[in-house]
Every structure is written in C-alpha cells, then in structure tokens.
C-alpha positions as CSV (number, residue, x, y, z in Angstrom):
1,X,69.7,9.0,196.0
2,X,70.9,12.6,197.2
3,X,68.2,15.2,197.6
4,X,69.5,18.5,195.6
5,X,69.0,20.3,198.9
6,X,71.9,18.0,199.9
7,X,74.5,18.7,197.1
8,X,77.6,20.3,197.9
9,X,78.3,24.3,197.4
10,X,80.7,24.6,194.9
11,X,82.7,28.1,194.4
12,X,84.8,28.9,192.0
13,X,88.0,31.2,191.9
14,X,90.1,33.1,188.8
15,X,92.8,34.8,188.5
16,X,92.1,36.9,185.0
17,X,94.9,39.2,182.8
18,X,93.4,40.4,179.4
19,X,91.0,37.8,178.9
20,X,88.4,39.8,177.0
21,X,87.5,37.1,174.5
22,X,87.0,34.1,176.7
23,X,86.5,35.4,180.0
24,X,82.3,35.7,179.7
25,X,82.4,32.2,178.3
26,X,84.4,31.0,181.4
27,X,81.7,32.5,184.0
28,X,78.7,31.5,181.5
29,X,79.7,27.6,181.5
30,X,80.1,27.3,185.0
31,X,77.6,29.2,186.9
32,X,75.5,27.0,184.0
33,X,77.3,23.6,185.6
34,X,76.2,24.7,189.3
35,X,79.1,26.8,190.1
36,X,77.4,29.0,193.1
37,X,79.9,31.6,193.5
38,X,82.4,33.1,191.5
39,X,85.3,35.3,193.6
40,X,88.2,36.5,190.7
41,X,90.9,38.8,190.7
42,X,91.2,40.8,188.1
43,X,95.2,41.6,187.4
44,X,94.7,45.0,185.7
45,X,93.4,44.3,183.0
46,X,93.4,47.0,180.0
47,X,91.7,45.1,177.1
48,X,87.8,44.9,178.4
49,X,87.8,42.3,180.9
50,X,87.3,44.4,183.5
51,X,84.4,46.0,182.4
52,X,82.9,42.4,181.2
53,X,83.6,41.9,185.1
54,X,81.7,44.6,186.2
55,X,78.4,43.3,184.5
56,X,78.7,39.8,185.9
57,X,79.4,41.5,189.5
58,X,76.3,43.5,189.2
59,X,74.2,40.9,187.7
60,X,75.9,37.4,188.7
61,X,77.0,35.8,191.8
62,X,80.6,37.1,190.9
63,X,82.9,38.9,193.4
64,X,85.7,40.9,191.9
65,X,88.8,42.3,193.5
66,X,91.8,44.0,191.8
67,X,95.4,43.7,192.1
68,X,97.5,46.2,190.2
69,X,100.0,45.2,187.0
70,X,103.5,44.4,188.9
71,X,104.2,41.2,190.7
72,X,102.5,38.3,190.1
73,X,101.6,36.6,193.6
74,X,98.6,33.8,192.3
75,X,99.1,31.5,194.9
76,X,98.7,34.5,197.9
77,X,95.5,36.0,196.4
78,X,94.2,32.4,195.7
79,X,94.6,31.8,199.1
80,X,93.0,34.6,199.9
81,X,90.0,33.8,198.0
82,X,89.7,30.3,199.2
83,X,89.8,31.5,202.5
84,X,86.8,33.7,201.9
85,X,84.7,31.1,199.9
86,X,85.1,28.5,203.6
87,X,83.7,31.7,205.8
88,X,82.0,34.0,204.0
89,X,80.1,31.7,200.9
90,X,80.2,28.4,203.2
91,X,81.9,26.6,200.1
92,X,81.9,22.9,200.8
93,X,84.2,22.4,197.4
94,X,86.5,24.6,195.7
95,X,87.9,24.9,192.0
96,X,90.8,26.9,191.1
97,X,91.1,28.2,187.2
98,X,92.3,30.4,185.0
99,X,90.0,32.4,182.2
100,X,91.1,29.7,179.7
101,X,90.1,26.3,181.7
102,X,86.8,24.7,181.5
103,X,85.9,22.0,183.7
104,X,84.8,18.7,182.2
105,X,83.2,15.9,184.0
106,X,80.6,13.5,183.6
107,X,76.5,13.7,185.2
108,X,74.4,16.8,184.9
109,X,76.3,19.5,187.1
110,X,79.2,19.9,189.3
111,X,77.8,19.8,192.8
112,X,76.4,16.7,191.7
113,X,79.7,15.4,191.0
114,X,81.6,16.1,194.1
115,X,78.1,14.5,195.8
116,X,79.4,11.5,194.5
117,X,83.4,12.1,195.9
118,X,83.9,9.4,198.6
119,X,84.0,11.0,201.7
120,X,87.5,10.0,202.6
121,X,88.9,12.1,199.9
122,X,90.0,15.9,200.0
123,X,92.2,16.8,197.1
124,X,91.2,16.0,193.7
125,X,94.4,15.8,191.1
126,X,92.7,17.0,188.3
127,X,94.4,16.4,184.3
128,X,94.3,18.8,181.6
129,X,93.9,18.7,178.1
130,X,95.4,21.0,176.0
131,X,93.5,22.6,172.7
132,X,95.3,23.5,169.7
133,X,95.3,27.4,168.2
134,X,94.5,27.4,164.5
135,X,94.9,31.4,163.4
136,X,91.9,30.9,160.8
137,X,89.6,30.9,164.0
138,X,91.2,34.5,165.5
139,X,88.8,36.5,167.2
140,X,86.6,33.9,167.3
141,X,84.9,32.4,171.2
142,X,87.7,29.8,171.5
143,X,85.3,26.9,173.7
144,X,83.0,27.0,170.5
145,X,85.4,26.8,167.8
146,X,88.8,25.3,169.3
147,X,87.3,21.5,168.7
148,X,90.6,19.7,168.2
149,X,93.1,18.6,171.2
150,X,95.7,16.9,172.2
151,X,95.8,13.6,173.1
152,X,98.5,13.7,175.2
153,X,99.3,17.1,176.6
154,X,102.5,17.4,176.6
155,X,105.0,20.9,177.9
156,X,107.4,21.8,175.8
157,X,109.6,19.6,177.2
158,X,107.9,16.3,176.2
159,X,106.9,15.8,180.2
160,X,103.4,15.6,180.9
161,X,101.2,18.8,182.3
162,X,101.7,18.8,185.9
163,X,97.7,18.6,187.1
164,X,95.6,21.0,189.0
165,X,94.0,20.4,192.2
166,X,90.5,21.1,193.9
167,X,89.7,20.5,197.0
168,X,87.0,20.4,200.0
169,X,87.3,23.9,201.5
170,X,88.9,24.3,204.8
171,X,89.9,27.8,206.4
172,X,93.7,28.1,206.4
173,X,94.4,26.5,203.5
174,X,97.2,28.1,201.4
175,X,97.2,27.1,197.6
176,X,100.2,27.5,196.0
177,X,101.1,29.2,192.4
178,X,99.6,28.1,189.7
179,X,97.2,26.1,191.8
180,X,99.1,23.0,191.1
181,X,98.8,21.6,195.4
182,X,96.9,22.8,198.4
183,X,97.9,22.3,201.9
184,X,95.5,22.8,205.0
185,X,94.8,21.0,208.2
186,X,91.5,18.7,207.3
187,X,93.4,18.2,204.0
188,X,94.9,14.7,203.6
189,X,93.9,12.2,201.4
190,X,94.7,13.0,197.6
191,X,93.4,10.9,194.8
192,X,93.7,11.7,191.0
193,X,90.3,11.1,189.5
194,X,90.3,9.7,185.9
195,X,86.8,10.8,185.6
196,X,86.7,14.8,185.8
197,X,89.3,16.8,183.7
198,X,90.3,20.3,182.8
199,X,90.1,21.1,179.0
200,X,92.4,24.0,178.7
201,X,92.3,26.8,176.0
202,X,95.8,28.5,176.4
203,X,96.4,30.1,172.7
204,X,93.9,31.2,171.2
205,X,95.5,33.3,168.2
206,X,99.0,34.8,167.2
207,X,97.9,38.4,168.8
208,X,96.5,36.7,172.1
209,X,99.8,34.3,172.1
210,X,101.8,37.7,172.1
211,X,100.0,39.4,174.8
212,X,99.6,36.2,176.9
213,X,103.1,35.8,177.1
214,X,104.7,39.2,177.7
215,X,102.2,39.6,180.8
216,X,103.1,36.0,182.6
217,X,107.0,36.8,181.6
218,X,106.8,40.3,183.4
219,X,104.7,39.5,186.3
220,X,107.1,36.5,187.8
221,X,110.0,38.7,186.7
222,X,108.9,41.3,189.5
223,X,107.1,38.7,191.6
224,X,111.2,37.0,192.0
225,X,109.7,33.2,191.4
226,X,111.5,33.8,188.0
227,X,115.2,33.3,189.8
228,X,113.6,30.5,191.3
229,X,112.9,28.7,188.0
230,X,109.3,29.1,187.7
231,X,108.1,31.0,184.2
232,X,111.2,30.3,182.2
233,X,109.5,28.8,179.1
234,X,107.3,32.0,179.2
235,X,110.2,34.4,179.5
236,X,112.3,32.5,177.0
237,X,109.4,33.0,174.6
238,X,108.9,36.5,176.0
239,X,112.7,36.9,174.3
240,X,111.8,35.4,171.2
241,X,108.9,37.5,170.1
242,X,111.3,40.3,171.0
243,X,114.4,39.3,168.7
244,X,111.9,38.2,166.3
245,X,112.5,34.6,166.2
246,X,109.1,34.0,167.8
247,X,107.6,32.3,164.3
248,X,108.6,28.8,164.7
249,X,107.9,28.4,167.9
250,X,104.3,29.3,167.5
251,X,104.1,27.3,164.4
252,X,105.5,24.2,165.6
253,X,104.5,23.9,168.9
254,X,101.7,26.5,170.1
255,X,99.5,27.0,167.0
256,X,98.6,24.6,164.0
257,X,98.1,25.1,160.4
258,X,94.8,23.4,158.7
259,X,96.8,20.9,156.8
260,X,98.9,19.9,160.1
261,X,95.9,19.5,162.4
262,X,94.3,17.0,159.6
263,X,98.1,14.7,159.4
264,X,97.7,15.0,163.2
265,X,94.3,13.8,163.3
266,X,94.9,11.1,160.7
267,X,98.0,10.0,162.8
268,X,95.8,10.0,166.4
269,X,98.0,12.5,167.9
270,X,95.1,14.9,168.1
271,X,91.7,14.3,168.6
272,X,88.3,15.9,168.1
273,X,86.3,16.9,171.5
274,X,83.2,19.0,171.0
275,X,82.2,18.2,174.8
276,X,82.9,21.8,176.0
277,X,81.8,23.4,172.9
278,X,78.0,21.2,173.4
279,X,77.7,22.7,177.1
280,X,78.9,26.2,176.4
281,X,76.5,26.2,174.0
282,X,73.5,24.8,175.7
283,X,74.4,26.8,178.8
284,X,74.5,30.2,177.2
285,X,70.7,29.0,175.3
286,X,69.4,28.3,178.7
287,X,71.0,31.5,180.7
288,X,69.5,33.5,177.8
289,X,66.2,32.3,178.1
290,X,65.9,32.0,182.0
291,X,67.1,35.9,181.6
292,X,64.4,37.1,179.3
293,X,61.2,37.5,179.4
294,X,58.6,37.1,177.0
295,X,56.5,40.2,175.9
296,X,54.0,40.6,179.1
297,X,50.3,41.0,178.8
298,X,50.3,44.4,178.5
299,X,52.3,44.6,175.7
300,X,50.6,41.7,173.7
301,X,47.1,43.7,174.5
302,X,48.6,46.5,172.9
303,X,49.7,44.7,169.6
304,X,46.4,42.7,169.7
305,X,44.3,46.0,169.8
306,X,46.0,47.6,166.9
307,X,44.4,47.6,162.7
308,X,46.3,45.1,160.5
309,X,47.3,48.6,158.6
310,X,48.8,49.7,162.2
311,X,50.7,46.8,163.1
312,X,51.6,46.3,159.8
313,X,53.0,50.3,159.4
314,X,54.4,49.9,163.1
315,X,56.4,46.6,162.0
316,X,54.6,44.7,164.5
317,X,52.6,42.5,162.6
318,X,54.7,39.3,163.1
319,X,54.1,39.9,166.7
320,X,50.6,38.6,165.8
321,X,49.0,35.3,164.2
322,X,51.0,35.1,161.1
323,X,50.9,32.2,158.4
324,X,53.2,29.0,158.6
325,X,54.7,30.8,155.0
326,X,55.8,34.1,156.8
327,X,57.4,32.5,159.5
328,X,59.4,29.7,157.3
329,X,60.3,32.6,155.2
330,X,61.5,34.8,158.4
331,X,63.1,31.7,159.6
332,X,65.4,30.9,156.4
333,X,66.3,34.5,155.7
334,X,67.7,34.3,159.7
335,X,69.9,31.6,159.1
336,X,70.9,33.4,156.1
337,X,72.0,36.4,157.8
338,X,74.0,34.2,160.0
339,X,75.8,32.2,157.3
340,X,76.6,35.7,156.1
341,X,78.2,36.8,159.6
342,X,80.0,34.0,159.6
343,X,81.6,34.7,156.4
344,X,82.2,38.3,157.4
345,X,83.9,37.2,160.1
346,X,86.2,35.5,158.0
347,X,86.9,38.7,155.5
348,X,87.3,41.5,158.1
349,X,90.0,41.4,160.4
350,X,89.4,43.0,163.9
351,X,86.3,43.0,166.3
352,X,83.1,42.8,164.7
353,X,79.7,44.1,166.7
354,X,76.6,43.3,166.1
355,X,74.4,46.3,166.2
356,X,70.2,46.4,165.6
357,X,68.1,44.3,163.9
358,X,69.7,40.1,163.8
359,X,70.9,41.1,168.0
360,X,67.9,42.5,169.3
361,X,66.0,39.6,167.5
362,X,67.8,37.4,169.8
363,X,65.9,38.4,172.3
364,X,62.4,38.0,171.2
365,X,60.3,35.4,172.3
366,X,61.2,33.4,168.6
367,X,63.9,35.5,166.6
368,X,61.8,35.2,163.7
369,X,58.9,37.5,165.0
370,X,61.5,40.7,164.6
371,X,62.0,41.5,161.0
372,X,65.2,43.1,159.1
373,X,66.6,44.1,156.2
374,X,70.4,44.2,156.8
375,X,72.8,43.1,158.9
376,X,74.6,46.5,161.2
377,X,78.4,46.1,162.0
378,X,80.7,48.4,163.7
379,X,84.2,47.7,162.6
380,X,87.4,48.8,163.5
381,X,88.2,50.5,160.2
382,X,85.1,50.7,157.9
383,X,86.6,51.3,154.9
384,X,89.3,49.2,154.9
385,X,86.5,46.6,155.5
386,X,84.3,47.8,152.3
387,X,87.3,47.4,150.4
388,X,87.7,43.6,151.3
389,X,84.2,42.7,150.5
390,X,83.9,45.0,147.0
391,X,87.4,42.3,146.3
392,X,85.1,39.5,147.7
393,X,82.4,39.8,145.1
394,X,80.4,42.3,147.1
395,X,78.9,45.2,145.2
396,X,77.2,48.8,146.7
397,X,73.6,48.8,146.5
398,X,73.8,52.7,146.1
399,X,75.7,55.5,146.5
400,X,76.0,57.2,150.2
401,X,79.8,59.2,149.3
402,X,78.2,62.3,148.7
403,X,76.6,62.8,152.2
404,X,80.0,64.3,154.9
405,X,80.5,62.4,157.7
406,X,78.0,59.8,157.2
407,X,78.1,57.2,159.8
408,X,78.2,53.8,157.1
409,X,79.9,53.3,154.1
410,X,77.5,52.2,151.1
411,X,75.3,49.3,152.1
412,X,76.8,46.0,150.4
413,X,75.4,42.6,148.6
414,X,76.6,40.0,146.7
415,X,75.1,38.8,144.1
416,X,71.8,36.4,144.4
417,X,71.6,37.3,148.3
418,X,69.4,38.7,149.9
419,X,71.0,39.8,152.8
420,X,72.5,43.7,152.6
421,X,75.8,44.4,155.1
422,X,75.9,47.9,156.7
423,X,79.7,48.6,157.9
424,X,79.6,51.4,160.5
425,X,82.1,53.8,161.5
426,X,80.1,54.8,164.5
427,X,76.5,54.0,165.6
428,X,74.0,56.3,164.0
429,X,74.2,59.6,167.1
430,X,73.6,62.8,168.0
431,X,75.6,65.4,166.2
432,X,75.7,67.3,169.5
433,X,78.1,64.3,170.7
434,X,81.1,62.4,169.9
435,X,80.3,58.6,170.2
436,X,82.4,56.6,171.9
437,X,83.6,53.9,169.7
438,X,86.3,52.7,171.3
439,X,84.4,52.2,175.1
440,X,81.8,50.9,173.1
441,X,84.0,47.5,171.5
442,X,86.3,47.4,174.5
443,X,83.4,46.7,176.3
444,X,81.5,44.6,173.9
445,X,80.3,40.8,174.6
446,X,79.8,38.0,172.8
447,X,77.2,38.0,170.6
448,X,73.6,36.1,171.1
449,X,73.2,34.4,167.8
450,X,76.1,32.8,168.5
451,X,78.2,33.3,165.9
452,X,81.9,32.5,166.2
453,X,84.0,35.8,166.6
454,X,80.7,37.9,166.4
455,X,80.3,40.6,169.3
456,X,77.1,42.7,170.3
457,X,77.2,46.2,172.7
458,X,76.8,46.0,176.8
459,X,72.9,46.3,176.9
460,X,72.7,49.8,178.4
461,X,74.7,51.0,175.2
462,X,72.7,49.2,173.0
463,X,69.6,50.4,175.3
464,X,70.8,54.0,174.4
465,X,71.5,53.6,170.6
466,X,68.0,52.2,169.5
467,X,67.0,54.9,171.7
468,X,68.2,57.4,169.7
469,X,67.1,55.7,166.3
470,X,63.4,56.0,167.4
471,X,63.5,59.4,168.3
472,X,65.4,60.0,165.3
473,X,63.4,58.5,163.1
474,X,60.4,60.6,163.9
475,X,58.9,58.1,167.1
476,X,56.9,56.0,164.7
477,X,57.8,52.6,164.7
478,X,56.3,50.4,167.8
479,X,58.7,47.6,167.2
480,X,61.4,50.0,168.1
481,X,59.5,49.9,171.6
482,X,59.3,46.3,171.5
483,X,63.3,46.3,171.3
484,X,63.7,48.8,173.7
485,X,61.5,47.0,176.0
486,X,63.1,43.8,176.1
487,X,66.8,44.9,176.0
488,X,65.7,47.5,179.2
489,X,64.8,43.8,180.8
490,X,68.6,42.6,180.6
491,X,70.2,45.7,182.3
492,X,68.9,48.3,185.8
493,X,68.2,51.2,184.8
494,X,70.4,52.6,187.2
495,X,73.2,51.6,184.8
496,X,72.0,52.8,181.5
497,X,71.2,55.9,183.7
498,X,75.3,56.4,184.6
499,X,75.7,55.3,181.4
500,X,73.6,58.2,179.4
501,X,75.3,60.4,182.4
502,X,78.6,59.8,181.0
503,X,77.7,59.9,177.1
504,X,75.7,63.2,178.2
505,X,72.0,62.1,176.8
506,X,70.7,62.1,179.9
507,X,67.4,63.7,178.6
508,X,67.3,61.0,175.7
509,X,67.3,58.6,178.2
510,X,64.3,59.7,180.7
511,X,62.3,60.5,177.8
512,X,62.8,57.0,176.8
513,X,62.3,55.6,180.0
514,X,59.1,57.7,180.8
515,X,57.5,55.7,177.6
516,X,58.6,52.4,178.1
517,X,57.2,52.8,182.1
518,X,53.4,53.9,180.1
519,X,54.0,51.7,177.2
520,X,53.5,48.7,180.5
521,X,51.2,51.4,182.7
522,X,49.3,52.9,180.6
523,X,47.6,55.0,183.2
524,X,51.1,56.5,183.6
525,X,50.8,58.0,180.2
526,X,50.9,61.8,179.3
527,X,49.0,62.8,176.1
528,X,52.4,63.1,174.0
529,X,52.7,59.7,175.0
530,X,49.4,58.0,174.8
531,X,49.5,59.6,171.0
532,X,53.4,58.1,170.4
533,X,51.8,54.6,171.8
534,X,48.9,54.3,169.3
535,X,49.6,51.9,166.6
536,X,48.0,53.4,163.7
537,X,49.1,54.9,160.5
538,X,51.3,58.2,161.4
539,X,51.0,60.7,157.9
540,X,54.4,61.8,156.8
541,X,53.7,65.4,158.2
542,X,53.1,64.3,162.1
543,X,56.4,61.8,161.4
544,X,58.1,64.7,160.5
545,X,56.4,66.9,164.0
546,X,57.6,64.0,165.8
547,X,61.1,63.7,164.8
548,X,61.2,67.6,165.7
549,X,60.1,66.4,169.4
550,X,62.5,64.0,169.8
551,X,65.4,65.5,168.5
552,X,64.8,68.8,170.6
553,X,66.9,67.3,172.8
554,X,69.9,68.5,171.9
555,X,69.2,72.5,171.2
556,X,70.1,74.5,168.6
557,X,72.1,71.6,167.1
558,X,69.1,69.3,166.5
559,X,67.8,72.1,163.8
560,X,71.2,70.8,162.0
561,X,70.2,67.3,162.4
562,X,66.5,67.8,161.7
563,X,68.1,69.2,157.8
564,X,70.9,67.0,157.3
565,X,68.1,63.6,157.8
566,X,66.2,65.0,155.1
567,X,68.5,65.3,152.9
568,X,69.5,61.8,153.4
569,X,66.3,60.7,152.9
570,X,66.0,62.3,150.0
571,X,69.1,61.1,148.3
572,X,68.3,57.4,149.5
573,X,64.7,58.2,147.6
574,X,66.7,59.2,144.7
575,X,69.1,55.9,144.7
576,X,66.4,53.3,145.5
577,X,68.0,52.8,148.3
578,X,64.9,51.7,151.5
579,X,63.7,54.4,153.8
C-alpha cells in the first residue's frame, strides 16, 4: 500500500484566452482531484478570466503570468512552466491543459493515479473525448450541463484526435505546441494508457465558438506556425464566420440540435458521460464547505441571548431551534427558487447574477436557516428581460414606474408560485456613486447553488453591496450581520478594502468592518455599536435615527437619499407591495 506521504506531486499548467465561463470550473475540479499547483498563462484575456485569475492566485495555489495578445508561442511558455514546476514546486508529474480539458481517470485523486504508473514509464499518451455544444445550454457551466459525447472523437477530417501527453517532470524538457509530445533527457519510455483520458469541452455555444476561433486563427497567423500548416481548420473557419457561411459548419459538425443528439444517441454514435459532471460537482460541495465556516461561538451566544420577539424582528430566528415544519417548509421553498432560476435562465438571454438572499444562503451552515422572499438578478438589460417574462405568463406584483431611476423593474410572479423575481438594473447604491455594472458581471463567478448558467458577485463586491443595504435600511436587521459575517470569511479584507478604495466607499466599508470585528469581540464595541448589536425590537423612530447614521456617509447627498427611501416606502405601503 502507498502511504499518502508518498504520492507523487502533481502540478498542473494552462494556457487560458477568454475562458470566463469554464475557467473557475477547470481550477475547482483539479486542485479537488489533488492537483498541488496550478502555474497558467493568461494570453490577454478581455472577457473576465483574468480577474477570476486573480482570486485563485490570491487564494489558491495558482501562479499566473501574462503574455500579451499577438503571437501565439504555447509550446515556449509551456516549457517555461514545466521547467519551473521540476525546480521551484518539485513536481514529480506534470499535466498540460487547456481551460476546456478535464482530466478523467479512475481511483480517488490524481497523485494516487500516477502512484500506481510503473516506474519504467515517463510519457503518458493521454486520449480525448470530445463533448458536443447544444445552444439551448449557452451561458450555462459546460462540465455540468455538456453530458453527451462522442464516441469516437473524430477532427474534421474523419482522423482520430491526436492525444496529449503528461509526463514525469524533468528540468529541460521542452513541450511542444499544443502539448501533443514532450522531449527531455530522463524522458524515454512512452506508453498510451487506456485507463486515464481527457474529456474535452471545446464549444460551448455559437458566441463562445465565434470568439474561440478568431483568437486561435490570429495568434498562429502572427506566431508564423500558420505557413507551417498548423491552425488551418481554425483559420478556415476564421474565414467562414467572416463571409458568413459559418452556419453549417457549426451545425453540422461543432454544435448539435436536440433532435440530432437524440438520432445520435439512438444510433451509438454519441454517448452519455456524467463522470466529470459527478466530480465537478462534488468537488465544488466539498471546496465550499472546507472554505466556510460555521457561525462561531460568539455569534451563536449572541442569537441564543436574544427574546423570541428579537430574533424574530432581527430575522434571526431560524438561526435557533426551529420545528421540523419550518425547516421542511424553508427547505421546499429553496428548491423552488432554484427550479425558478433555472427557468430564468432559460428566458433571459445574457449573464445572470445572483445577488442577496438564495447566494448568501449558500453559505450558511444549512441554506435553509437564511430566509427570503425573492430571488435578486442583475441582468444585462432589465427591461428587455421583464418583457420576456410578462410574455412567459409572469405578471407585476405592483407598480414601481413612478419612482425615477429606480434600481428594479416591478417585482414579478407567475401565477400559483410563490417565488417573486427582482430584475436589477444595478445593485441597490449610493446615489453619491455610479455603480459599476459592468466590472461587477465581467468579474462575476459561478454561482453556489449551482445552478447551470447562474452567476453570483466576487465576494468583496457582494461584501460591499449587503453593506450598503444594512446601513440603508436603517442598521436593523442582525441577519444582515450574519451575511456579512460569513461572506467577509471568503475574501481578506485587504481586498474588499482596494476594492471600496476604487468604488470610493471607503468609509462604508470601515464602518462595516469596525462592527463585524465587535459583533465577534464584543469588548471591542463602542456604544453606537453595542446598541446596533442588540437584538431587540428597534421602534420605527430609532430605525429611522439609524438610517440617518448610516447614510451620513455620503454628505449632503445622503439628505437626498434619506427622502427619496421614504417615499419608496411609502408607495410600496400603498401597493401591498413588502417592506
């Protein structure tokens, strides 16, 4: 039997372009199989993907380095990688990808994989399997939902796909492009291994297809492998999406339509494989949990101590014993919510994020414990998105259109659910300041309900926009804390510092910071914040004296603000609509 302390160090390299929607499920799946190191190049990217890179360098074992858009020279920085994981990460095995391959192989992680690699064998020739695009699953986290394959991969040209190669890392060794061989002295022996494979995610939608495309064409154009024959299927398609004759060749051999993948699956010509979906799954479950933790002793003495009226009033009270009924009850209206996202996701085109309530629940020690009404999503275009659901059977609960500027459009139902929709234009913010929308779902990640397609903000921007609500909402909800508390657990505070630097709330931010540090040290308390702490029954007047605290922040502005939020509380008074 080998001892774990004996398994192999396995690193990992990338070469990334634009990779915003697979990218974090790449690095999640294989630091979860064992992967110790992660060393990518990012190929200036303009989509995201850098900034998703950032996170995992700050918070992962992931080294980043940056090569500028022009020639395309994979095999040299590859090299230049795997020379770095044999001195500088001691690698003992190396695996080459790109954002769209996931590694597949049998046993319970990859070092203990190559344990089991005879010793007399260097070079693994490693198959892949291709994955089929279906456009009804754009947008969509292609690992989870891309379930069908071929069962012969097959290049355009009916040969097979030339395999991969990984190999025992040696200093020296130069990788060629598109990490198809490795040479090296200490590399010899070669051996194709039936039992580990690549499963390979190449199109993913029409838009990515596009984009994927035009970036391999003009990188080997300027990197002068083109002339040497390398890249011509990608150039020749480069030509047909410019001369528009791009259709059938993403129909027919890239992409699939519902009804073909189903002759195709009758016929055995593609199969159904749900083996990387199953681990990307269970990997990003486990990562979640190992990252969070649950609400400390501190916190649970201070929802102990409080009345059932306080706990109740500071939406607490399913922090506390609560009966089997409540919790089935919190439970069901969950996975409602989620079958609801899900069919969102099919009605609005474009990124959807996940704001508030159904996120942040994700990170509670069971979802069910953080209670909602609605479901929060910033869209792309808002109203073109309240427009397909009112045509989907959705109707307005009430009437928002006379408030300017508001930051929703009318909160939506359908009929005989009970779950509302909220489509945002922009996070609820400061008047004083323009939000940044655009930074905001550039830089979003997947979402942790795990929906398909489904997005949530970079913690530190989430961090900062439940910030805001509290304060805004007159400091008198403790389950605002709560969330506050545990998404401050996922990200340093050094970043949502920058980060409130460069949205200019800085003073939102240390205000929020100084409570959160007393709401776990109480000594560290002022008076303000010992009274902001106590969960007990705040009178409308002192709500009202604390929204005027919190909103001081921004000047002569926040008098504006102060106004404007009681006249919107009025009107939703008027309408029914819930305060």
């Amino acid at each position: 039997m080998i001892r774990r302390t004996d398994l192999p160090r396995v690193v990992a390299t990338l070469v990334v372009r634009d990779e915003v929607d697979i990218v974090a499920a790449n690095l999640d799946y294989h630091l979860a199989q064992g992967v110790s190191q992660f060393l990518v190049v990012d190929n200036g990217s303009v989509d995201g993907t850098r900034e998703i890179l950032a996170w995992y360098e700050a918070n992962r074992p992931v080294e980043v380095f940056d090569e500028p858009v022009g020639p395309f020279h994979q095999g040299r920085w590859v090299s230049r990688m795997a020379q770095q994981a044999a001195t500088r990460y001691r690698a003992d095995w190396l695996i080459h990808l790109d954002a769209d391959e996931f590694v597949a192989y049998p046993g319970v992680s990859l070092p203990c994989f190559f344990a089991e690699v005879p010793a007399d064998i260097d070079i693994i020739t490693v198959t892949r399997h291709d994955y089929v695009a279906r456009d009804a699953h754009a947008f969509e986290v292609a690992p989870l939902t891309m379930t069908v394959r071929k069962l012969l991969s097959n290049n355009r040209y009916g040969s097979p796909l030339y395999p991969k190669v990984f190999h025992r890392a040696v200093e020296g060794a130069t990788v060629e492009d598109g990490n198809h061989n490795v040479s090296g002295q200490g590399l010899a022996e070669q051996r194709s291994l039936s039992s580990i494979a690549i499963h390979h995610y190449p199109i993913r939608s029409r838009t990515q297809a596009e984009r994927k495309i035009r970036n391999i064409a003009s990188g080997l154009i300027e990197a002068e492998v083109y002339q040497k024959g390398i890249g011509t299927v990608s150039v020749d398609r480069r030509d047909m999406i410019d001369s528009g004759t791009f259709d059938e060749e993403y129909c027919f051999h890239l992409a699939r339509t519902d009804r073909q993948a189903n002759v195709e699956l009758a016929d055995g010509t593609l199969v159904i494989d749900t083996s990387i979906a199953d681990r990307l799954r269970k990997a990003r479950v486990s990562g979640e949990l190992a990252r969070q933790d649950n609400l400390d002793q501190s916190l649970n003495g201070w929802i102990e101590n409080a009345s059932e009226a306080g706990a109740l009033a500071h939406r607490v009270d399913t922090l506390r014993s609560v009966s089997s009924e409540t919790r089935r009850e919190n439970t069901l209206f969950q996975i409602q919510t989620k079958t609801a996202l899900n069919q969102l996701r099919v009605l609005i085109d474009g990124p959807l994020v996940l704001l508030k309530g159904l996120e942040v629940a994700q990170l509670y020690p069971e979802p069910w414990q953080r209670d909602y009404i609605d479901i929060d999503l910033l869209v792309d275009d808002a109203d073109t998105a309240d427009i397909a659901l009112r045509e989907a059977g959705y109707s307005p609960l009430f009437n928002l259109e006379t408030l300017p500027d508001y930051h929703q459009t009318a909160p939506l139902a359908r009929p005989g659910s009970p779950v509302t929709i909220e489509l945002h234009r922009h996070p609820s913010w400061p008047r004083w300041n323009a939000f940044p929308v655009d930074e905001l779902i550039a830089q979003s990640r997947p979402s942790r309900t795990s929906v398909d397609g489904v997005m949530r903000p970079r913690d530190d921007h989430h961090l900062l926009i439940i910030a805001w609500h509290f304060w805004r909402d007159g400091a008198h909800r403790g389950r605002d804390l709560v969330d506050l508390h545990l998404l401050r657990q996922q990200v340093p505070d050094e970043v949502t510092t920058s980060t409130a630097e460069t949205w200019g709330v800085t003073k939102l931010w240390k205000r929020t910071r100084s409570l959160l540090d007393a709401l776990v040290e109480p000594d560290r308390a002022t008076l303000i914040e010992k009274r902001l702490l106590k969960l007990e029954l705040v009178s409308h007047r002192e709500r009202r004296l604390r929204q005027w605290w919190g909103i001081s922040l921004g000047g002569r502005t926040a008098i504006k603000e102060v106004v404007e939020r009681g006249v919107r509380r009025e009107q939703r008074r008027k309408t029914g609509a819930p305060l």
